[in-house]
C-alpha positions in Angstrom: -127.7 36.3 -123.0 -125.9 34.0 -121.2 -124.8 35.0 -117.1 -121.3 35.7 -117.8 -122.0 37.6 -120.8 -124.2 40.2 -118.5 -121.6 40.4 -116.0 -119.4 41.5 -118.7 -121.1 43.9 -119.6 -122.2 45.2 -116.2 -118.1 45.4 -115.7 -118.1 47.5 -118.9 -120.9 50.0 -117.8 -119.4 50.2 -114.7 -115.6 51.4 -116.1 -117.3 53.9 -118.5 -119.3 55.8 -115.3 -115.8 55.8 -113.3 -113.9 56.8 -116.0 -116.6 59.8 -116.9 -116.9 59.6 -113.6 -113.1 60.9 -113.4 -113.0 63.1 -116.4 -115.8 64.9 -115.8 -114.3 66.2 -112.1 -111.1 67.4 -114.1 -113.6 69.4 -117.1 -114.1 72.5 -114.8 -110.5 73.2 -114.4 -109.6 72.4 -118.2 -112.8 74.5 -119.3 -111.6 77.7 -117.2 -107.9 77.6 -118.9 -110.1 76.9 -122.5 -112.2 80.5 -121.7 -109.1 82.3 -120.9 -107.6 80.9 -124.6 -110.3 81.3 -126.1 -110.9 84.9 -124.6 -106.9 85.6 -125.9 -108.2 84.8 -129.4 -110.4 87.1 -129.8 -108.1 89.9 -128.5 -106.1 88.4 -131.2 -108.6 88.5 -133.7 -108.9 92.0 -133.0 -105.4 93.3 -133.3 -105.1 91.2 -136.0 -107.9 91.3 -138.5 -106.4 89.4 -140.7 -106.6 86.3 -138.7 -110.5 85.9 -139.4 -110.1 84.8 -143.1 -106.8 82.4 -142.2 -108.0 79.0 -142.7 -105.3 77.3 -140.1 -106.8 79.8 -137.6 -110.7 79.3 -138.4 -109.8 75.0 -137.9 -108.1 76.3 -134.5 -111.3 78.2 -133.3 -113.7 75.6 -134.5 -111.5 72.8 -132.4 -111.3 75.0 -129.2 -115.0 75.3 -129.8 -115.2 71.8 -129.9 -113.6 70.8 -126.8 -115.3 73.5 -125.1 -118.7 71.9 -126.2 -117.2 68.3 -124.9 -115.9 69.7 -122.0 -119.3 71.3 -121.2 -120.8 67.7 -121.8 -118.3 66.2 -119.5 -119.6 68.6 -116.9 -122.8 67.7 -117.0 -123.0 64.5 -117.5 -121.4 64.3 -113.2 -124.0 66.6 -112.3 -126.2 63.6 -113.6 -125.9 61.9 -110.2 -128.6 61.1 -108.0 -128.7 63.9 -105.7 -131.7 63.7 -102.9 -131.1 67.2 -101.8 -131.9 68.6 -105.3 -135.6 66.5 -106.0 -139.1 68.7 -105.5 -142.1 68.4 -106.7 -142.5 70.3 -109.6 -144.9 70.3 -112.7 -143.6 68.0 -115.9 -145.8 70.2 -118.3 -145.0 73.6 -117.6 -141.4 72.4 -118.0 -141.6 70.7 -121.1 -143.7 74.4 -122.2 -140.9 76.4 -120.9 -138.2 73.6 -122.5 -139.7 74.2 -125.9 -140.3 77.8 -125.8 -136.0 77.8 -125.3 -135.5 75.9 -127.9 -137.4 77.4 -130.7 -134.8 79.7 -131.6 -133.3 76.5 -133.2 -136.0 75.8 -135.5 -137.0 78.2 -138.4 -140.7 76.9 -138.0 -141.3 76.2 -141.6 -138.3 74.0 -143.3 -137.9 72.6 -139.7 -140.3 72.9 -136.7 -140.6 71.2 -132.9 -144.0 70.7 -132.0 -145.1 70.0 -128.0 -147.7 68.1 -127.0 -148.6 68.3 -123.4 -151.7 67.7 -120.8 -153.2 71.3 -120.0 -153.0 70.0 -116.3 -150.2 69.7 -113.6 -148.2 66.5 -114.5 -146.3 66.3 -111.1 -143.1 64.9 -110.7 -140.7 64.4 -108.0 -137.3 64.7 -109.0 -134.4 67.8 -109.9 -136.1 69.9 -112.7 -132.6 71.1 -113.6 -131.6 67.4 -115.0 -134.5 66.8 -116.4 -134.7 69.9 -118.1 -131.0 69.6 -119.6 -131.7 65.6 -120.6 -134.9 67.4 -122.8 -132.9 69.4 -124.3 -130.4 67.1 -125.0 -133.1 65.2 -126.8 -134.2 67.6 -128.7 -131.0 68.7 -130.2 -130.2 65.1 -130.8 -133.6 65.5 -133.2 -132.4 68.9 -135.2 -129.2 67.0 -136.0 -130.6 64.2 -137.7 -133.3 66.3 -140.0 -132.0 67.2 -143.3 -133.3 70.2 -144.8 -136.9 69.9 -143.4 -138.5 67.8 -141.5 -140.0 68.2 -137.3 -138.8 67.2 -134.3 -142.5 66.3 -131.9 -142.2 66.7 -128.3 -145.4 64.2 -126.4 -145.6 63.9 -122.8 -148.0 61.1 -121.8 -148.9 58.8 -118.5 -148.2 55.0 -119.5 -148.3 52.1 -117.3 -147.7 54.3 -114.0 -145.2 56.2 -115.2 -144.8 59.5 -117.0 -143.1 59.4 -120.2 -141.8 62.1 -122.4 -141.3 61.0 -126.2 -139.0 63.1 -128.6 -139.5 62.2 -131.8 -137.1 63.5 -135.0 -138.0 63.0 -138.9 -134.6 62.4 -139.7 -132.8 59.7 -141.9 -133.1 57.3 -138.4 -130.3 55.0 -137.1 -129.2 51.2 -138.6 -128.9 48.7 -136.0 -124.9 49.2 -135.4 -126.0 52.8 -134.0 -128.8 52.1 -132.2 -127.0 49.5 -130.3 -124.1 51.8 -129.6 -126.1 55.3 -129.2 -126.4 55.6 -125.4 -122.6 54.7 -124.8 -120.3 57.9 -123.5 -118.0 59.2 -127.0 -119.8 57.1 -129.5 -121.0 59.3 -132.2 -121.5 59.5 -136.1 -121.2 63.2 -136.2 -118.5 65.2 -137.5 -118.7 67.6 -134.8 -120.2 65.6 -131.9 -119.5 64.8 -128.4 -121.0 61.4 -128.0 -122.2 62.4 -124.9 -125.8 64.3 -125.2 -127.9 61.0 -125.0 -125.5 59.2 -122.4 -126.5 62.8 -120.6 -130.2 61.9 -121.1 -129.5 58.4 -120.2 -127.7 59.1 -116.7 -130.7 61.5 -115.5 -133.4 58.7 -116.1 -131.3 56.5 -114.1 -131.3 58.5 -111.6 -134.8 59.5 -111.3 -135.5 55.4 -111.5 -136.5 56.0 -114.4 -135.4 55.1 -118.3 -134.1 55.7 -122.0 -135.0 53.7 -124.6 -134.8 54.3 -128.5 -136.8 53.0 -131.4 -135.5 53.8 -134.8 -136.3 52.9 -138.7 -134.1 53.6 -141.6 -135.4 57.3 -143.8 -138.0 57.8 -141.2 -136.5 59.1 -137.8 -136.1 57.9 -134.6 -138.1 58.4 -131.4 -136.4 58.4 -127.6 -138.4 57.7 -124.8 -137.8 59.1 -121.4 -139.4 57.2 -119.0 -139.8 58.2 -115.2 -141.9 57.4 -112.0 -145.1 59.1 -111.6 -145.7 60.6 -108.3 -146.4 58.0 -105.5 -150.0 57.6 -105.5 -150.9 59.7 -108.6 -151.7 56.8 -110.8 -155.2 57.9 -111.3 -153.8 61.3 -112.7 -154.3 61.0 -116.4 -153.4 63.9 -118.3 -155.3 65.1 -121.8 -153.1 66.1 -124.5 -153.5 69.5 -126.2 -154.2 68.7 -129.7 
């Protein structure tokens, strides 16, 4: 890639943050006056019975519910930032456990299951548990939407070349090359009801734990992200044994 090329598209990346950047500080606003209608509906729902088997009004719930979910998105994709204040030590493991445990209630555990694979021993981490908690989840849901019927989304946390790296891993029908170049950008999704913003989520809180996002992806047989982030100064000789 030639020098111009890169600045390019460092000018690119750069508009998307500001403009994210600047939607995302309007979504709090916007999202209170979309509780309040969407609280009015269902006082209308309820004088008005009727209105649950209308189709015009079940496509007017399901879009509010839409734009709730994007403006949600929005919102945390600013709270992605880099914040010093907000970094602790805290143990990567017992996260992920915790992570997992939330996210069950997704998964019917036999047509579709998540499985977590994590060191029995503190994997410590400095950084804002809250971001890195939301960017696994992301993850994960990103995995549930691409099985079909059955299939398991594998959670793997694992020390590699000094850093610590969490791999979620789906069984889904996987990405052609046109997505996976285009995945991690903000709004660019192949889902009906999608936000295009989930793995840009992801994305921004590796960046700003120094750390990184990186998919791999083949055609009918799912796609794995990697979530790569600093290990603790001077923990490089921690290595952590998987559970089985």
């Amino acid at each position: 890639m030639n020098h111009d090329k890169m600045k390019k598209l460092k000018r690119d990346e750069e508009a998307e943050t500001r403009m994210l950047t600047a939607l995302s500080s309007a979504s709090h606003e916007m999202k209170n006056l979309l509780t309040l209608i969407l609280g009015n509906s269902r006082f209308l729902e309820q004088e008005h019975p009727a209105l649950l088997s209308d189709g015009h009004w079940k496509s007017i719930r399901s879009d509010l519910l839409h734009l709730k979910a994007l403006l949600t998105d929005l919102s945390a994709f600013r709270k992605m930032e880099a914040s010093p204040s907000r970094f602790q030590l805290f143990d990567l493991s017992a996260l992920l456990r915790d992570t997992c445990r939330s996210c069950e209630s997704w998964f019917d555990g036999v047509h579709r299951r998540l499985i977590l694979s994590c060191p029995e021993q503190a994997a410590v981490l400095f950084g804002d548990r809250l971001r890195i908690r939301e960017a696994v989840v992301n993850l994960i849901k990103n995995g549930l939407e691409a099985l079909d019927a059955e299939g398991t989304v594998s959670v793997r946390l694992r020390q590699e070349n000094g850093r610590l790296v969490i791999e979620v891993k789906d069984t889904g029908r996987g990405l052609d090359r046109h997505e996976l170049e285009n995945v991690l950008r903000p709004f660019y999704t192949t889902k009906e009801e999608g936000t295009g913003l989930g793995l840009p989520i992801a994305d921004a809180a590796a960046r700003a734990h120094g750390g990184s996002l990186s998919l791999s992806s083949e055609a009918g047989k799912g796609t794995a992200a990697l979530l790569s982030l600093p290990l603790l100064p001077g923990s490089d000789e921690q290595k952590p044994h998987e559970e089985a």
